[in-house]
BADO-831832 format. One record per atom (N, C-alpha, C): residue number from 1; residue in three letters; chain; atom name; x, y, z. Coordinates in pm, whole numbers. Atoms other than C-alpha are relative to their C-alpha. Layout:
<rs>
<NUM,Ala,A,CA,<X,Y,Z>>,
...
</rs>
This chain:
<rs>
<1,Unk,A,N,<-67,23,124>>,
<1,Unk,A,CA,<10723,15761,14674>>,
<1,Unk,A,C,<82,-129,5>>,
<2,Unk,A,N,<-91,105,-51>>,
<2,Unk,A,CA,<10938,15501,14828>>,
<2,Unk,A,C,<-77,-151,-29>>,
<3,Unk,A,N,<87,164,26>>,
<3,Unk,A,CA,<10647,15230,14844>>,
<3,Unk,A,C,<-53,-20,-131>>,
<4,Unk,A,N,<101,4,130>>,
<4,Unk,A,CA,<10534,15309,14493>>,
<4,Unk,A,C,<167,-47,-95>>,
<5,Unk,A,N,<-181,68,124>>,
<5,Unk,A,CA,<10951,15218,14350>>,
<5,Unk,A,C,<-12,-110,36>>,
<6,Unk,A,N,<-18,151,-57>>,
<6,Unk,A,CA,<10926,14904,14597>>,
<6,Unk,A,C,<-148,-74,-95>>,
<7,Unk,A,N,<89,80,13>>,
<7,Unk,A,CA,<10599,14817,14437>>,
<7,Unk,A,C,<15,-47,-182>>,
<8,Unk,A,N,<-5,19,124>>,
<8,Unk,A,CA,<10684,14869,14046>>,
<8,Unk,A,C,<116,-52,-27>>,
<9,Unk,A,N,<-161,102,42>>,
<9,Unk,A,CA,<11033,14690,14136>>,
<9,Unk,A,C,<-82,-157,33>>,
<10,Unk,A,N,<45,132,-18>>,
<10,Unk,A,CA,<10824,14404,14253>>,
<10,Unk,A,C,<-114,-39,-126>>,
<11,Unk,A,N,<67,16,102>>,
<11,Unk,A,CA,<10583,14426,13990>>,
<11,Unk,A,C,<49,-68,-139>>,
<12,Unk,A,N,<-120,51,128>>,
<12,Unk,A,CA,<10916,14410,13718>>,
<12,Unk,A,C,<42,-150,30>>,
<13,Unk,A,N,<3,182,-87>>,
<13,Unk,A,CA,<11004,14116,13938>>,
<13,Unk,A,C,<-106,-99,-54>>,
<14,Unk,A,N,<133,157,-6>>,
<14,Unk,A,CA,<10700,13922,13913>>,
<14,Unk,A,C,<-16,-13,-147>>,
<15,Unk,A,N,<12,-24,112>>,
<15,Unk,A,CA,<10691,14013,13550>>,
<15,Unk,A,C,<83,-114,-63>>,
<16,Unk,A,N,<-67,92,78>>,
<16,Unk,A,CA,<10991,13888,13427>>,
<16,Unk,A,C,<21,-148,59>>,
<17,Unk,A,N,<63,161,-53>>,
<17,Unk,A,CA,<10926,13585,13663>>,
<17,Unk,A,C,<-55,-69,-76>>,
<18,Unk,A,N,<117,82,76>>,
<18,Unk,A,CA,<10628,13494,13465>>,
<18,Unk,A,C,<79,-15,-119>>,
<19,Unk,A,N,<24,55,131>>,
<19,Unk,A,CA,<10749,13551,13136>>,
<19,Unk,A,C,<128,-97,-14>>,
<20,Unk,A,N,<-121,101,-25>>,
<20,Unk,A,CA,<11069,13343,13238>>,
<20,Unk,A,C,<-34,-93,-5>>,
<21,Unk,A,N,<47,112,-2>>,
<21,Unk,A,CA,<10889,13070,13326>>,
<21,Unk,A,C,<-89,-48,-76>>,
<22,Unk,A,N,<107,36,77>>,
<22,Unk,A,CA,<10626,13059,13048>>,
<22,Unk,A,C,<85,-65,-112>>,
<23,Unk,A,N,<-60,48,107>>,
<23,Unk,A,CA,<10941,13047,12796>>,
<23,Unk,A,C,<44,-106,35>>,
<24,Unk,A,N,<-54,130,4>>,
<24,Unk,A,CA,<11079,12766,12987>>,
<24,Unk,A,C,<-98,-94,3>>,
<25,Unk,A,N,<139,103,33>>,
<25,Unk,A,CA,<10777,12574,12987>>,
<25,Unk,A,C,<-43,-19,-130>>,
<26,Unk,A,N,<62,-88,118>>,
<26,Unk,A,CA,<10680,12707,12669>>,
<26,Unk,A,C,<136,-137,-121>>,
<27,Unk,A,N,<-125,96,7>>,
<27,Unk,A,CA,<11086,12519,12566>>,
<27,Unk,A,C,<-24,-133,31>>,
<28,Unk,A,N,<33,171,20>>,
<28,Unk,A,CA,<11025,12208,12743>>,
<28,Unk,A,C,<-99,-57,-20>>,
<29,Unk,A,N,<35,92,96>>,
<29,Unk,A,CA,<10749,12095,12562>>,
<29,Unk,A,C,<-45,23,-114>>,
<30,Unk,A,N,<-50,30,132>>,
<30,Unk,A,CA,<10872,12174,12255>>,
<30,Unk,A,C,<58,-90,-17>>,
<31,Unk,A,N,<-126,87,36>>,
<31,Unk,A,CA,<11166,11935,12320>>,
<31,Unk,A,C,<-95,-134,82>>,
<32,Unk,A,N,<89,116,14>>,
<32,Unk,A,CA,<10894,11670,12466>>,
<32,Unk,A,C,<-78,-47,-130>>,
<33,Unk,A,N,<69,71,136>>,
<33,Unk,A,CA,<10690,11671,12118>>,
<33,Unk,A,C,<91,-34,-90>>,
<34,Unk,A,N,<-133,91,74>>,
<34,Unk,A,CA,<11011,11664,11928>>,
<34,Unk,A,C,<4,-155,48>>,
<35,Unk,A,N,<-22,161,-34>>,
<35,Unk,A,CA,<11106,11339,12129>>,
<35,Unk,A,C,<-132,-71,-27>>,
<36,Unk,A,N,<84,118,24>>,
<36,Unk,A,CA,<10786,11240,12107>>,
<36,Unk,A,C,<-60,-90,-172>>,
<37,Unk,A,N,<-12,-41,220>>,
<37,Unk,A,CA,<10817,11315,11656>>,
<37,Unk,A,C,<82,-147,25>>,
<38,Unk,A,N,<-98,106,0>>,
<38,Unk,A,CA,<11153,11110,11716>>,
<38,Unk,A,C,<-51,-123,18>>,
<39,Unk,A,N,<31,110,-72>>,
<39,Unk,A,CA,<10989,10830,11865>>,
<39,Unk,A,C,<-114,-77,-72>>,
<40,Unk,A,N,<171,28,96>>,
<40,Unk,A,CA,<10696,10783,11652>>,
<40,Unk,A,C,<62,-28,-114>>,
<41,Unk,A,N,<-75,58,113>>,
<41,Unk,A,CA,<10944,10771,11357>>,
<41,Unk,A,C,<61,-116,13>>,
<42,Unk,A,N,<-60,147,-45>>,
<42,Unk,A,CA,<11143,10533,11513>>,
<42,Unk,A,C,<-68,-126,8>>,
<43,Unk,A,N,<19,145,-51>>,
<43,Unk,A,CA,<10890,10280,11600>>,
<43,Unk,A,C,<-110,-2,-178>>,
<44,Unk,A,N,<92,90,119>>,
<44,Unk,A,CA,<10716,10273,11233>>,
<44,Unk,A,C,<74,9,-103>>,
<45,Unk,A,N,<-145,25,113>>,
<45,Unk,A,CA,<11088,10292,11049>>,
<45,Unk,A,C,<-18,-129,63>>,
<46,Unk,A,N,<0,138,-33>>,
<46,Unk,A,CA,<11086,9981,11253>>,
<46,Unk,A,C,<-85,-130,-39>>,
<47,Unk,A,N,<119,74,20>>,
<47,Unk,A,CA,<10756,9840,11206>>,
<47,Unk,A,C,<63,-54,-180>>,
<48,Unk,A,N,<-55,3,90>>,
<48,Unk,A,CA,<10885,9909,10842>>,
<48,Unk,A,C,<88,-139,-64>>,
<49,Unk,A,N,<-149,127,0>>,
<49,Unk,A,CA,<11184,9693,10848>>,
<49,Unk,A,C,<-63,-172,26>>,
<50,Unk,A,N,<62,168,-22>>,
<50,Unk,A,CA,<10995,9399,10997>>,
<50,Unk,A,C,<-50,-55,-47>>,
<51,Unk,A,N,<54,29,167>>,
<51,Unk,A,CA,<10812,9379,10714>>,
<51,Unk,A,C,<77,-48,-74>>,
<52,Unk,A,N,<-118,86,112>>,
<52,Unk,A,CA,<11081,9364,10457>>,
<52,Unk,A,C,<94,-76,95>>,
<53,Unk,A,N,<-85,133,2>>,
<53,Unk,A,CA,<11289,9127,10645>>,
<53,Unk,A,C,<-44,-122,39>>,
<54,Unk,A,N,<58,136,27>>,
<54,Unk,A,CA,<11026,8896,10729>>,
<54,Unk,A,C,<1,-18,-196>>,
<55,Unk,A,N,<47,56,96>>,
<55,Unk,A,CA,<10946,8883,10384>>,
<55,Unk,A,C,<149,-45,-112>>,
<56,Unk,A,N,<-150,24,38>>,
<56,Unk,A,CA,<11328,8852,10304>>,
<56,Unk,A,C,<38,-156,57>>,
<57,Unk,A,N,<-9,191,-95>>,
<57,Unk,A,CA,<11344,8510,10550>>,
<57,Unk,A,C,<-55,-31,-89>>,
<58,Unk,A,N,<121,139,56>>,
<58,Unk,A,CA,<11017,8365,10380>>,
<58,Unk,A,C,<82,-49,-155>>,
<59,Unk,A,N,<-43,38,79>>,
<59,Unk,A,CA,<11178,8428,10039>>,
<59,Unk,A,C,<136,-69,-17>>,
<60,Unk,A,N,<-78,15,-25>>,
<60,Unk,A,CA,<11511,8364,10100>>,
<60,Unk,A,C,<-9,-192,32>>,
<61,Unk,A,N,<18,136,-105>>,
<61,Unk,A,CA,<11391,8000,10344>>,
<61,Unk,A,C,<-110,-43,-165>>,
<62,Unk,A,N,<63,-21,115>>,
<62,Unk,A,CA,<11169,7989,9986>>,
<62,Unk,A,C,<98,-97,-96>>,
<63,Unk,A,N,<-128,0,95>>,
<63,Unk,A,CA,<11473,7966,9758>>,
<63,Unk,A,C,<45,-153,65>>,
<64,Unk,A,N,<-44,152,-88>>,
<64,Unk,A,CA,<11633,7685,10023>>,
<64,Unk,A,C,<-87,-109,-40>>,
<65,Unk,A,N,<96,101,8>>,
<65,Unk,A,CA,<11341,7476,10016>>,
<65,Unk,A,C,<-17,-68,-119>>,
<66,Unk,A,N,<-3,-1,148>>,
<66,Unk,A,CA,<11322,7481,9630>>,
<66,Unk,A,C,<113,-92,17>>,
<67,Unk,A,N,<-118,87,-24>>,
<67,Unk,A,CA,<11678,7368,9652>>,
<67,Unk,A,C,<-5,-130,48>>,
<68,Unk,A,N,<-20,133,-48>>,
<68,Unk,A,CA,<11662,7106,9880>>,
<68,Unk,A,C,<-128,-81,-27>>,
<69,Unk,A,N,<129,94,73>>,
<69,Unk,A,CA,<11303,6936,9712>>,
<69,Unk,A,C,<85,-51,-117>>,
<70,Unk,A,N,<-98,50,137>>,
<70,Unk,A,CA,<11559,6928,9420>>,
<70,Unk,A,C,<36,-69,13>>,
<71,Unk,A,N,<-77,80,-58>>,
<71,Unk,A,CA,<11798,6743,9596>>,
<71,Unk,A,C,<-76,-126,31>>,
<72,Unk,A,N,<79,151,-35>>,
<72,Unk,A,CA,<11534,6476,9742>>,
<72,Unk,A,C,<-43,-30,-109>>,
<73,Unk,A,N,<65,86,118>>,
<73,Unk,A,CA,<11432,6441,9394>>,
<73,Unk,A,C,<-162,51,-18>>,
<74,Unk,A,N,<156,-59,-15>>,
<74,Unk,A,CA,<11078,6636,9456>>,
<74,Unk,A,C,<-1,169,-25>>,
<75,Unk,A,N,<-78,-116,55>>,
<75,Unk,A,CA,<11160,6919,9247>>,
<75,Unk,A,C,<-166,111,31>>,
<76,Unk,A,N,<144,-74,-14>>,
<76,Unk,A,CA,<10849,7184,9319>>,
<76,Unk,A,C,<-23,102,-88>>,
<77,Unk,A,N,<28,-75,85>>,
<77,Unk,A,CA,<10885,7397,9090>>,
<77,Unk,A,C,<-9,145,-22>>,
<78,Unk,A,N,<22,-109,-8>>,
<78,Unk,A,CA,<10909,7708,9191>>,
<78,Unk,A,C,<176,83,74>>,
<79,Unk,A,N,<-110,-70,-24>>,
<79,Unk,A,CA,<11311,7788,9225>>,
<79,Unk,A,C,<5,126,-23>>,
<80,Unk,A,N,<-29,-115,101>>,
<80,Unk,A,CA,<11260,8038,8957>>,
<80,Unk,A,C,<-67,93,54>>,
<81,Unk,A,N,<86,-90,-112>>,
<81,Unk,A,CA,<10985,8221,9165>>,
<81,Unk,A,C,<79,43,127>>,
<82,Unk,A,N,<-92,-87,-136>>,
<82,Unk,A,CA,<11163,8225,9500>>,
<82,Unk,A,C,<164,69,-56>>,
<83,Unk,A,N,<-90,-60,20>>,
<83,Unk,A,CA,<11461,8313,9336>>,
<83,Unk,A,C,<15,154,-62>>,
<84,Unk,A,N,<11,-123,46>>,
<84,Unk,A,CA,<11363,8609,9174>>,
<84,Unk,A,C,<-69,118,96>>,
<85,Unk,A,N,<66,-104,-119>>,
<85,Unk,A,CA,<11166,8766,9475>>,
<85,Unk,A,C,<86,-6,108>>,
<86,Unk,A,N,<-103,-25,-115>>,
<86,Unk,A,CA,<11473,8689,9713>>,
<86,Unk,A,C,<91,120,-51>>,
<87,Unk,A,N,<-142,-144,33>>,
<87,Unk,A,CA,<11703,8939,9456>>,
<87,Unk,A,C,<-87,98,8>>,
<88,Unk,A,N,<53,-109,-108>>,
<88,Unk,A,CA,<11417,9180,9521>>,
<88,Unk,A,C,<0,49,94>>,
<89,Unk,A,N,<-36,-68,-126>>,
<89,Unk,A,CA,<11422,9178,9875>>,
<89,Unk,A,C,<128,9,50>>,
<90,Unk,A,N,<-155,-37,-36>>,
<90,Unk,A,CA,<11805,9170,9914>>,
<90,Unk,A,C,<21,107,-58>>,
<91,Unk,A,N,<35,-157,5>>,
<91,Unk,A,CA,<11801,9480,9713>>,
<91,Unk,A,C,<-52,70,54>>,
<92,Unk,A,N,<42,-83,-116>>,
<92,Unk,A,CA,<11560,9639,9924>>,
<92,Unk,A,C,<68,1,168>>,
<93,Unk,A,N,<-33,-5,-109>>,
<93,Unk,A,CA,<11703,9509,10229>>,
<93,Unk,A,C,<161,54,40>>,
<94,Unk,A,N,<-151,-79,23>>,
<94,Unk,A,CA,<12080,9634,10119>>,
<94,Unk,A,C,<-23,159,-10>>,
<95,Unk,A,N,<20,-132,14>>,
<95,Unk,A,CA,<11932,10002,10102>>,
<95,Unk,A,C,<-44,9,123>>,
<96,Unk,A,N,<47,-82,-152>>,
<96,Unk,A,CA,<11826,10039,10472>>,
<96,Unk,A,C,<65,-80,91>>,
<97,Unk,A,N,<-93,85,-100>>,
<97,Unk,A,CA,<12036,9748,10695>>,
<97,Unk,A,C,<100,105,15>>,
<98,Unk,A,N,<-145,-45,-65>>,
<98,Unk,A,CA,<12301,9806,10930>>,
<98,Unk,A,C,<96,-83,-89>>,
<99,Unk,A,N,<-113,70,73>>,
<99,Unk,A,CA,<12652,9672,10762>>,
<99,Unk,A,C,<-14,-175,39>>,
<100,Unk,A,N,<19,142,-16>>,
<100,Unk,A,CA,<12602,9341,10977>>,
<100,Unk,A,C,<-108,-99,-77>>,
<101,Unk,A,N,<135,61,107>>,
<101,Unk,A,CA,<12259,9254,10832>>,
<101,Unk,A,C,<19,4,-143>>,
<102,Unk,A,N,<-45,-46,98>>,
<102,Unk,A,CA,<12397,9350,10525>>,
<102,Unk,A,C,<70,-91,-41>>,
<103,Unk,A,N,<-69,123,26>>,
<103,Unk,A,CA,<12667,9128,10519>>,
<103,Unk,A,C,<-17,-152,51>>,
<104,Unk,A,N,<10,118,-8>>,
<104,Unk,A,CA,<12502,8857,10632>>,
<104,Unk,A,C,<-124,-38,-95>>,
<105,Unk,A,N,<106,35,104>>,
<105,Unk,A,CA,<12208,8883,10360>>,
<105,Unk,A,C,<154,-53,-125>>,
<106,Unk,A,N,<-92,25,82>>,
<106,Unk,A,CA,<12531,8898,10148>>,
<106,Unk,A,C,<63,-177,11>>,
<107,Unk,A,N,<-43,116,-21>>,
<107,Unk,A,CA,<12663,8596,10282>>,
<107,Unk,A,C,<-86,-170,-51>>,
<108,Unk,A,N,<157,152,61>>,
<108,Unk,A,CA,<12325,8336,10250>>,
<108,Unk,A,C,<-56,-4,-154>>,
<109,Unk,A,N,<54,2,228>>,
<109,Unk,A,CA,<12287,8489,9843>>,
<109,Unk,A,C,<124,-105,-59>>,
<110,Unk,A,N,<-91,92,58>>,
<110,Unk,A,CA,<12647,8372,9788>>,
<110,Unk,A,C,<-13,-144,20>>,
<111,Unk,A,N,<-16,150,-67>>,
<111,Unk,A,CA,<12602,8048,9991>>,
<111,Unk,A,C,<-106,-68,-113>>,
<112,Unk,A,N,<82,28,91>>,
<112,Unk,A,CA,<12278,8012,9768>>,
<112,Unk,A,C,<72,-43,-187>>,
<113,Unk,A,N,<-95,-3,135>>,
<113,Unk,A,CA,<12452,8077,9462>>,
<113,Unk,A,C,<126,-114,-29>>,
<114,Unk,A,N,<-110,124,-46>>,
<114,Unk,A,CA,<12736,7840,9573>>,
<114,Unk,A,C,<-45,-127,-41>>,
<115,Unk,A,N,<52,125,21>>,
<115,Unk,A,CA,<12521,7573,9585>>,
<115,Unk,A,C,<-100,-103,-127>>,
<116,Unk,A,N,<106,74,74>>,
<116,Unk,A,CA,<12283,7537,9327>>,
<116,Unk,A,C,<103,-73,-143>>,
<117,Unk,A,N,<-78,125,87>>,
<117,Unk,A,CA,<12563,7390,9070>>,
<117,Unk,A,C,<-11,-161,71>>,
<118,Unk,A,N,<-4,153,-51>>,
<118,Unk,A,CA,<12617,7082,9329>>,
<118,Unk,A,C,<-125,-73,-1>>,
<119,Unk,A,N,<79,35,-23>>,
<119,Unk,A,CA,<12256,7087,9358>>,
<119,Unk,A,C,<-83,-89,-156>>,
<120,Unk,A,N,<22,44,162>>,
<120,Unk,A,CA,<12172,7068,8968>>,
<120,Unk,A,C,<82,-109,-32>>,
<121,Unk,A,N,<-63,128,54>>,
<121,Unk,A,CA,<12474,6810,8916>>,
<121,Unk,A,C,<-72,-140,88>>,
<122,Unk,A,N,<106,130,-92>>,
<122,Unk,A,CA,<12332,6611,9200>>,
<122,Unk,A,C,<120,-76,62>>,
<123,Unk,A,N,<-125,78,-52>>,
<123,Unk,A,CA,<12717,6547,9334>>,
<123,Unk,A,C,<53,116,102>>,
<124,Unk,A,N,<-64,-135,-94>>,
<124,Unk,A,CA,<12913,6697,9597>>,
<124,Unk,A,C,<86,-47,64>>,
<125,Unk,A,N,<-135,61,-42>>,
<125,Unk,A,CA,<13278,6657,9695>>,
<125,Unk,A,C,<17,-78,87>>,
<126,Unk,A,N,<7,58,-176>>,
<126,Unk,A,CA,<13193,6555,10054>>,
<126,Unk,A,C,<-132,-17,6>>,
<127,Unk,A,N,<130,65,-37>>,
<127,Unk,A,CA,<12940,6329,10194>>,
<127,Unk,A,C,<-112,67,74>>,
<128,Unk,A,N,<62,-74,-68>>,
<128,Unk,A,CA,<12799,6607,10391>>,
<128,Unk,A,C,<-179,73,-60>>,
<129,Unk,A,N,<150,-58,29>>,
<129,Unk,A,CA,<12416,6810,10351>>,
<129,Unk,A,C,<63,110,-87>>,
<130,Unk,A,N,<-55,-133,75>>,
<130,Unk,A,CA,<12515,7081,10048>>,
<130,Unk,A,C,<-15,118,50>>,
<131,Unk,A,N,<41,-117,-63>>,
<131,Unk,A,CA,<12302,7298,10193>>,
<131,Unk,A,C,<32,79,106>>,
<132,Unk,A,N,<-51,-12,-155>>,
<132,Unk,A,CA,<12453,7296,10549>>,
<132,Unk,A,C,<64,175,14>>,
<133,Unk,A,N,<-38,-184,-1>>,
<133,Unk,A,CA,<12624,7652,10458>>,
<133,Unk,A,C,<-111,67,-5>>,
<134,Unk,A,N,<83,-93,20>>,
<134,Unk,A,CA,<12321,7800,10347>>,
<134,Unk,A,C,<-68,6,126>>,
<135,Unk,A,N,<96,-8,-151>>,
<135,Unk,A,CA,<12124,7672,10657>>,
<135,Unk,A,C,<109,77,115>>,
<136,Unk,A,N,<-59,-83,-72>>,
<136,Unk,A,CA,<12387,7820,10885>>,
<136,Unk,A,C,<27,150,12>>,
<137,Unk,A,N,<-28,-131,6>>,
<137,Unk,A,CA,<12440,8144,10691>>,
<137,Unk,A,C,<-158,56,58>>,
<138,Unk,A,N,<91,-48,-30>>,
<138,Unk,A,CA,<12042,8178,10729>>,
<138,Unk,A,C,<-91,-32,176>>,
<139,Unk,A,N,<1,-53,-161>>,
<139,Unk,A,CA,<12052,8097,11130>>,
<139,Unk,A,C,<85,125,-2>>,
<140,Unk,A,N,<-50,-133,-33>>,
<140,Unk,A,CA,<12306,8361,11149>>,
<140,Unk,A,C,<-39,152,-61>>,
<141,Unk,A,N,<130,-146,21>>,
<141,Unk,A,CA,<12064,8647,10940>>,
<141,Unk,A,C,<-100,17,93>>,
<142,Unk,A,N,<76,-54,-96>>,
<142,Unk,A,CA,<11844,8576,11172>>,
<142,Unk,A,C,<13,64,140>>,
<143,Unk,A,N,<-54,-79,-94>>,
<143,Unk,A,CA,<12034,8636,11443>>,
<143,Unk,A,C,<21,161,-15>>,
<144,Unk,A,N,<-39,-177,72>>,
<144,Unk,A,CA,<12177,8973,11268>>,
<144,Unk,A,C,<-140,52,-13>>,
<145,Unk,A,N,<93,-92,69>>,
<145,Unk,A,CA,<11819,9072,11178>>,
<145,Unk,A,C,<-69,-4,149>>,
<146,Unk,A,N,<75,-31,-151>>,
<146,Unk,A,CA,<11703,9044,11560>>,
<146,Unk,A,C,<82,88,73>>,
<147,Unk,A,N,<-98,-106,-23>>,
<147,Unk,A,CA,<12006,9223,11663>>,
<147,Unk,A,C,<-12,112,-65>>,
<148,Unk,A,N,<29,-115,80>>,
<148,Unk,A,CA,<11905,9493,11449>>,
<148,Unk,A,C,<-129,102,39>>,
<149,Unk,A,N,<87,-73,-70>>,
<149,Unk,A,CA,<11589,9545,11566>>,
<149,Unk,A,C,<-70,19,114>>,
<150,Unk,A,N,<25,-64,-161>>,
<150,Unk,A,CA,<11602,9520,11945>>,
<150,Unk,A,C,<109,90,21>>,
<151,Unk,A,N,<-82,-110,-55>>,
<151,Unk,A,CA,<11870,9778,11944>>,
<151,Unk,A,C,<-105,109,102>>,
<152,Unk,A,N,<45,-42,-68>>,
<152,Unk,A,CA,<11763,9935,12285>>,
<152,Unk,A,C,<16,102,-73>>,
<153,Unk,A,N,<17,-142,86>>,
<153,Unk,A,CA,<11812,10278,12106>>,
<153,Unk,A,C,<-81,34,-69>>,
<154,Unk,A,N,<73,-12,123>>,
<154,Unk,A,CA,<11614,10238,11878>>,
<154,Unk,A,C,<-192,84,41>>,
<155,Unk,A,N,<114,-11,-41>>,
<155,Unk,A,CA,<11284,10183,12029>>,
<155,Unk,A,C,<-63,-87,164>>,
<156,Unk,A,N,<-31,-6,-128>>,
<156,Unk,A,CA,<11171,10155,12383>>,
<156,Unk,A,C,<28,112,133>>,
<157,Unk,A,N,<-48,18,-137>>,
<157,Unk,A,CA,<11417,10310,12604>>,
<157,Unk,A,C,<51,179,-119>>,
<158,Unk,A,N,<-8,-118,22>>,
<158,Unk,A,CA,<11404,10691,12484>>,
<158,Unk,A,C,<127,63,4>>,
<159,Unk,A,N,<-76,-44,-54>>,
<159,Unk,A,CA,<11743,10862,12508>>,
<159,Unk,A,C,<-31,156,58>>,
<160,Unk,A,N,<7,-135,-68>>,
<160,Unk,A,CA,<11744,11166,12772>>,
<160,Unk,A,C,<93,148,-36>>,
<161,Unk,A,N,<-75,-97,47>>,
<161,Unk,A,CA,<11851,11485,12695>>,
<161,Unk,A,C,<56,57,144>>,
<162,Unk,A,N,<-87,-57,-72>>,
<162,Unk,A,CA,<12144,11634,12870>>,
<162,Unk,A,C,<-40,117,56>>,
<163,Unk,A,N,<-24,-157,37>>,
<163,Unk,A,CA,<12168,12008,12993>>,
<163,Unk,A,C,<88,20,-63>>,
<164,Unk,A,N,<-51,-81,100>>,
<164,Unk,A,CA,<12278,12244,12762>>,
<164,Unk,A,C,<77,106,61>>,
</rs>
């Protein structure tokens, strides 16, 4: 009787062994396809983004160009075009940026905006390039918009989950 309790205590044993270890297996890779959900969103929210803010530069560097053909006197004709597809993508690009990218799209519309009076009069207080703000505000978007999307977090460099 003795070897038949030792055998159905080892039996319970091995039992809840297995089904112990099936749920934790069973657990971690649930929480591998999750991360791997997470991760798959992440890199085509990204892909996403790279899209609209290239096409935010082109129009944006668009708009500039217009401007400064003005200025040399080689007007091209197409202010009114880039200007109307840059307030498109600054709207789109003000609904998903971080605050920095954000305020630095903000910054290169005003600078834009700033300028095209001096540019239309064809005078400007100081002997300097009018444009010189705009070209600076739109090195520093680009900076902000690369900073945006190598955030190691993002995509890459997975974050690990703790124990619980």
């Amino acid at each position: 009787m003795e070897a038949a309790l030792v055998g159905l205590a080892g039996t319970t044993v091995g039992a809840v062994t297995g089904f112990a270890g099936a749920w934790l297996a069973q657990r971690g890779q649930v929480r591998i396809q999750q991360e791997q959900r997470a991760h798959a969103e992440q890199v085509r929210w990204l892909d996403d983004k790279k899209g609209l803010y290239r096409d935010l530069l082109i129009t944006l560097y668009g708009w500039h160009d217009s401007l400064a053909s003005i200025l040399r006197g080689e007007d091209d004709g197409k202010l009114s075009e880039h200007r109307s597809a840059a307030y498109k993508w600054i709207v789109e690009a003000s609904l998903i940026a971080d605050d920095e990218v954000r305020s630095a799209v903000s910054e290169v519309h005003h600078a834009l905006l700033r300028v095209q009076p001096v540019v239309f009069e064809g005078t400007s207080a100081t002997d300097e390039w009018p444009l010189e703000a705009v070209e600076g505000g739109l090195s520093a978007l680009e900076d902000a918009l690369r900073a945006e999307l190598a955030m190691p977090g993002r995509v890459g460099a997975r974050p690990r989950l703790g124990r619980r």
